[in-house]
N, C-alpha and C positions, 0 to 999 in steps of 0.2 A: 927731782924728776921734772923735765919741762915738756909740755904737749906743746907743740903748735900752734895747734888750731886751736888752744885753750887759753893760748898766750894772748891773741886779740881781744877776749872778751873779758877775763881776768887782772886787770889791771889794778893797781891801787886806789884806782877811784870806785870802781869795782866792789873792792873787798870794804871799804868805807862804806858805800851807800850800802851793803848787806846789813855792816853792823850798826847802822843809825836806823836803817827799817824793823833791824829785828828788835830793836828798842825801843822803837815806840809802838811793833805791835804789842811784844813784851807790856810796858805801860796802858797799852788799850785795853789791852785784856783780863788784866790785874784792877782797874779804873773800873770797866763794866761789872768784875764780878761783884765789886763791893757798892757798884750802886743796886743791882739784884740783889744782893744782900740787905740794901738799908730799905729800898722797896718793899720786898717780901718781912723783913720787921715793922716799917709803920704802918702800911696799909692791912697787910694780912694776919700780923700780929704770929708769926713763923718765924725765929731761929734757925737760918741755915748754916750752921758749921762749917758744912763743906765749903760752901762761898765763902766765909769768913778767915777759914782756912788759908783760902787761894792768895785773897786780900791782903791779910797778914802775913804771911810769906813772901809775899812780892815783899814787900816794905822792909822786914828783914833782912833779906837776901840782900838787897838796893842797898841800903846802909848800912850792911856788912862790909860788902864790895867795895863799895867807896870808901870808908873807911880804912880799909887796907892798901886800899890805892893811894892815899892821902898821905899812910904814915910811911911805907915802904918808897914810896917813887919820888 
């Protein structure tokens, strides 16, 4: 399907600069949750899972994915 008017703005440099921002918001926000996480463990002496959760997952998922892109491509 090609639009138009969605063709000038959609370009391949486009579709690149989406998937290099959504990676490093991806990375920002996986980075923050696990410094609230190491925050709220030294200062407040608080175990948050949930943060720890998010933290670990990202890390996971990250060297999953590459990992599959490395052996397969």
């Amino acid at each position: 399907m090609n639009i138009p008017f969605l063709s000038r703005f959609a370009d391949e440099r486009f579709l690149t600069h989406r998937q290099r921002s959504t990676s490093i918001a991806g990375i920002a926000t996986a980075a923050g949750a696990l410094v609230v996480f190491e925050y709220r463990l030294l200062f407040r002496h608080i175990w948050s899972f949930d943060l720890l959760a998010v933290g670990l997952g990202f890390v996971v998922i990250k060297y999953s994915v590459f990992l599959w892109y490395r052996l397969t491509d």
